[in-house]
N, C-alpha and C positions, 0 to 999 in steps of 0.2 A: 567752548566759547573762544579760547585761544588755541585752538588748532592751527590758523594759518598762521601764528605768531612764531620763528625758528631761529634760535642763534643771534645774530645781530637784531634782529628786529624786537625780541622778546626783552632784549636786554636796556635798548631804549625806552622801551615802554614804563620800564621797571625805575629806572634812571627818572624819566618823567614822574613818574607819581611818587618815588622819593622826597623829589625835591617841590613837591605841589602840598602833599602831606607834611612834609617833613618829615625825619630823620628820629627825630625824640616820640613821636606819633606813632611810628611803623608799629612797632611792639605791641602797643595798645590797639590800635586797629586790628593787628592779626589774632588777639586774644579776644575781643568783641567778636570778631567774625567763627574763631571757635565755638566760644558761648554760644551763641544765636544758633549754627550745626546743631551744639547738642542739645541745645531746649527742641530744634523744630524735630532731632530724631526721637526725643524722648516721647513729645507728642505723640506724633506718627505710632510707635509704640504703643502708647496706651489706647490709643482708638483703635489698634489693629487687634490688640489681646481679647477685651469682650469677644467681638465676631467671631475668633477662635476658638474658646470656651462655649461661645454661645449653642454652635455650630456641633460640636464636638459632643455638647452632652445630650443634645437633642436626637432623641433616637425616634426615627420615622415611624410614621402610623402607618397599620397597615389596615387597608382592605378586610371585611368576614372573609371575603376568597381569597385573602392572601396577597392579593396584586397592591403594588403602591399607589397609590394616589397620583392624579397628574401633575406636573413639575408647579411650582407658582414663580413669580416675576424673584426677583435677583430683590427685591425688597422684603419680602415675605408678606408682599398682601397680597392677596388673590387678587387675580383677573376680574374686572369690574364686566358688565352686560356686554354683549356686541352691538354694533348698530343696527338695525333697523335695515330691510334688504330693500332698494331702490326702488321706488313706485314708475311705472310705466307712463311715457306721456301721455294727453289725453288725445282721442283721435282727433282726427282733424276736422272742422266743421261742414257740414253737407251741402253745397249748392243749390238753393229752389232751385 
């Protein structure tokens, strides 16, 4: 996000929202903005663990011949019907 920001320019930046913020503020704002990191990585964390477990204990079914089954969608519900294969126009009408 501050990539183009380097040396003199980053130090401004920083100058300016000291003094927008304030000074007695800095502290507490960089420890909210902590917090908030780790509540959203703890998140992340718990919704990513189930899938891994999930995933992990589930051992694939096979086939009587042995072959695995075909892959299903990235959700685990199978593939709903296909459409329906395009009907032909109708001819064109006959001239008396």
């Amino acid at each position: 996000m501050l990539a183009f920001l380097e040396g003199p320019d980053l130090v401004i930046v920083l100058v300016i929202v000291a003094v927008l913020v304030g000074a007695n503020r800095l502290p507490k704002l960089a420890r909210s903005l902590g917090q908030a990191q780790h509540e959203f990585k703890k998140v992340m964390d718990e919704n990513d663990a189930p899938e891994a477990a999930g995933a992990s204990t589930a051992a694939p079914q096979r086939l009587p011949s042995g072959q695995l089954p075909p892959p299903q969608a990235a959700t685990g519900v199978a593939p709903g019907p296909t459409a329906p294969p395009p009907q032909p126009p109708p001819p064109p009408p006959v001239a008396p």
